[in-house]
C-alpha positions in Angstrom: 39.8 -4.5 0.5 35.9 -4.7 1.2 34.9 -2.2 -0.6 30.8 -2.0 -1.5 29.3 0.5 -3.3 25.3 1.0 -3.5 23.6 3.4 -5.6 19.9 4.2 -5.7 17.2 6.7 -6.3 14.9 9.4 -5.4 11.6 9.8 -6.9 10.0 12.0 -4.1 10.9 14.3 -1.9 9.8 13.7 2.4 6.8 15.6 1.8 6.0 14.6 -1.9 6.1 11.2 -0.2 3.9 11.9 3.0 1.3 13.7 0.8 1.4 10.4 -1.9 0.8 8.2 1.5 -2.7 10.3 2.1 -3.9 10.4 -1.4 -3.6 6.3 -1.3 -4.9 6.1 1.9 -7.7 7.9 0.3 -8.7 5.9 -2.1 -7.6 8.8 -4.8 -4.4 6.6 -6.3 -4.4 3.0 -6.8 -1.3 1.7 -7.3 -1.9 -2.0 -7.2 -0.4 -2.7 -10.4 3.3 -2.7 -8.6 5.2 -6.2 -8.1 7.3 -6.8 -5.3 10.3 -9.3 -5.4 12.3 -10.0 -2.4 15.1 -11.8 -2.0 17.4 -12.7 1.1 20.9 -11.0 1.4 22.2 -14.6 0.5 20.3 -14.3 -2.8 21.5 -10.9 -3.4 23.6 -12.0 -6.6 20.2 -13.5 -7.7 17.8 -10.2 -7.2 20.7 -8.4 -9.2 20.5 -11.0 -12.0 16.5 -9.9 -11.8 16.9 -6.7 -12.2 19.6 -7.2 -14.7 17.5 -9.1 -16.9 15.1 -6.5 -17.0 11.8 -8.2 -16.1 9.3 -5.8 -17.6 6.5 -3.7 -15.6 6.6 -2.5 -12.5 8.9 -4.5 -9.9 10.2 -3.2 -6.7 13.0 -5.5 -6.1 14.1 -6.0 -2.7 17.4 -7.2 -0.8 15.6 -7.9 2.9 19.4 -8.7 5.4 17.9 -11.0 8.0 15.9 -13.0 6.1 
């Protein structure tokens, strides 16, 4: 069996999203204050150990295949 499950979330709707875009692009929401982690699909075990651990703030973790 290879069986994989993934499960995520949806803050915005497409157009919730597009009109967010313009309103950063405009100077109007600052949102600087996000972290971005990324990790390589060979670390993947390692970004869900992050995220397990619950780091705190505002992280965007990321599982990037190819890197």
């Amino acid at each position: 069996m290879h069986e994989v499950a993934i499960i995520g979330s949806t803050w915005f709707k497409t157009g919730e999203i597009d009109d967010l875009v313009s309103m950063m692009d405009a100077g109007l929401i600052d949102f600087s204050f996000l972290q971005h982690k990324s990790f390589s699909l060979d670390q993947a075990n390692e970004a869900i150990k992050f995220v397990g651990d619950r780091p705190g703030g505002s992280v965007n973790v990321l599982v990037k295949p190819g890197n």
